[in-house]
C-alpha positions as CSV (number, residue, x, y, z in Angstrom):
1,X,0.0,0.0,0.0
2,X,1.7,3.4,-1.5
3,X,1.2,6.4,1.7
4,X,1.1,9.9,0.1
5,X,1.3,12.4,2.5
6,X,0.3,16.4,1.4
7,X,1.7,19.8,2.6
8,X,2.2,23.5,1.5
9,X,-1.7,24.5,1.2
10,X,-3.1,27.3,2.6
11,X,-4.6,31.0,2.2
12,X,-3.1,33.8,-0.1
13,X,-4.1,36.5,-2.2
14,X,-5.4,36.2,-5.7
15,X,-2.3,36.9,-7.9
16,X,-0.3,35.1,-5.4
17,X,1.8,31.5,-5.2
18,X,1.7,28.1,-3.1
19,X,3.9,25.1,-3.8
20,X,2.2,21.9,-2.6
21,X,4.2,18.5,-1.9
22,X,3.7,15.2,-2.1
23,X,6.1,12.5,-0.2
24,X,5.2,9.1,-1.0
25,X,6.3,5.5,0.8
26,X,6.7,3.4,-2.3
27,X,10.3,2.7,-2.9
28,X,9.4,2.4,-6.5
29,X,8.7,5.8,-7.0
30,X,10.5,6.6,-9.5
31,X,8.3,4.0,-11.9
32,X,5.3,5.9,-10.5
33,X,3.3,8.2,-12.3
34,X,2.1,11.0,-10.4
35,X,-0.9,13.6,-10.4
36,X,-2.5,16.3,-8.5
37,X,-6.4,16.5,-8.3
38,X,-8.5,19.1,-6.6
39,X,-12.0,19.3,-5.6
40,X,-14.8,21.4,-4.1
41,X,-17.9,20.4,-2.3
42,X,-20.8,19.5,-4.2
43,X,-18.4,18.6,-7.3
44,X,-16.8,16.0,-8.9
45,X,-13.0,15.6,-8.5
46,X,-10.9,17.3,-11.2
47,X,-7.4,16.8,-12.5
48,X,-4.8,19.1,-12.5
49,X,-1.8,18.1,-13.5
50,X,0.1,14.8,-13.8
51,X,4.5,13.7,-14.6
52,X,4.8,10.4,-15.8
53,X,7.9,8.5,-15.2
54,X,9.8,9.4,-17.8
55,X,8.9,13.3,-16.7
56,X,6.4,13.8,-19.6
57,X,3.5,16.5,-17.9
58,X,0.0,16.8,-18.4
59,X,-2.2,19.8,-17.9
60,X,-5.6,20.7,-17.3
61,X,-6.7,23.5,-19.3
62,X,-7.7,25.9,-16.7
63,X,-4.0,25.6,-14.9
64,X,-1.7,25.6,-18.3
65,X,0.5,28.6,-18.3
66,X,0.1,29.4,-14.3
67,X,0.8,25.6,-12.4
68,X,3.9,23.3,-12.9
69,X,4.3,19.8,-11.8
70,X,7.8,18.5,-11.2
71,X,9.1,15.6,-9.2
72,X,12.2,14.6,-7.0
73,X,12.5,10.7,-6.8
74,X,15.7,11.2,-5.0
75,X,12.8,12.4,-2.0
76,X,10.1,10.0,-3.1
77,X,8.4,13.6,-3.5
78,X,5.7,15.7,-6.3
79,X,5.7,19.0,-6.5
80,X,2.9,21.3,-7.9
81,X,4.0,25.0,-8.2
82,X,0.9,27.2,-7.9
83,X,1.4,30.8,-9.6
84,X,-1.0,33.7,-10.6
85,X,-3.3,31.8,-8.6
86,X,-7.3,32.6,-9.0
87,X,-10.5,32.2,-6.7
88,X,-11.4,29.5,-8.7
89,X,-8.5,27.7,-8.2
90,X,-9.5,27.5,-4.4
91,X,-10.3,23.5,-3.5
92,X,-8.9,20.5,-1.9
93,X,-5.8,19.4,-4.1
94,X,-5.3,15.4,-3.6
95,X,-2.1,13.6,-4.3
96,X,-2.4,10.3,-6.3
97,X,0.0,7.9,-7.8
98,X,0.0,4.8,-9.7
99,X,2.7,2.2,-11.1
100,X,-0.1,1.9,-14.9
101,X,1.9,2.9,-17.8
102,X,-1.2,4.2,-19.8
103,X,-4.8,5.0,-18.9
104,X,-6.0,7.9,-16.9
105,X,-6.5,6.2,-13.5
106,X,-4.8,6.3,-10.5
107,X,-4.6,3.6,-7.4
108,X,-3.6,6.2,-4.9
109,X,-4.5,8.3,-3.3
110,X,-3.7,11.5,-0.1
111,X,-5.4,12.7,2.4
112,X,-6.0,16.2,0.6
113,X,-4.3,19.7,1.4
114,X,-6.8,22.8,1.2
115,X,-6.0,25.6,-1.3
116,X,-7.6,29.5,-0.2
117,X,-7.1,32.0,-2.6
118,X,-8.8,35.4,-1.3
119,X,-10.5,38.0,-3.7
C-alpha cells in the first residue's frame, strides 16, 4: 500500500503562489506516475496536473500557463508550483499515484491539502 502524505496548502491572495508536496512511501517511485487532483464540495473531483515516469506532464486547461508539476525521486516527493493563482483555483488538491503505464486512473490516493485563494 503506496502512503502519500500532502503539505504546503493554505490561504493567499489572488495573484499570489503556493507550492504543494507530495512525499510518498513506495520505494518504487521513481516507476510511478504522479498527479494532482482538486476538488470542491458539491463537485466532482478534477485533475490538474500529472508527470509520468519518464517526466512527460500533463495539464488541465484551466492551470496551463500558471501551475507546474515537477518531481524529486531522490525524495520519493511531487511537487505542484501554484502561480497567478485565481479564486477559482480555491479546492482541496489530492495527491495520487499509480505504477499503470497508460490510462488515466490512478490507485492512490492522499489525504487532501486545502487551497484559499482570497478575492
Amino acid at each position: 500500500q503506496v502512503q502519500l502524505v500532502e503539505s504546503g496548502g493554505g490561504l493567499v491572495q489572488a495573484g499570489g503562489s503556493l507550492r504543494l508536496s507530495c512525499t510518498a512511501s513506495e520505494q518504487t517511485f521513481s516507476t510511478y506516475r504522479m498527479g494532482w487532483f482538486r476538488q470542491v464540495p458539491g463537485k466532482e473531483r478534477e485533475f490538474v496536473a500529472a508527470v509520468s515516469w519518464v517526466l512527460a506532464t500533463d495539464y488541465a486547461d484551466a492551470v496551463k500557463g500558471r501551475f507546474t508539476i515537477s518531481r524529486d525521486n531522490a525524495k520519493n516527493t511531487v511537487y505542484l508550483q501554484m502561480n497567478s493563482l485565481e479564486p477559482a483555483d480555491t479546492a482541496v488538491y489530492y495527491c495520487a499515484a499509480t505504477p499503470r503505464r497508460s490510462g488515466g486512473l490512478f490507485d492512490y490516493w492522499g489525504q487532501g491539502t486545502q487551497v484559499t485563494v482570497s478575492s
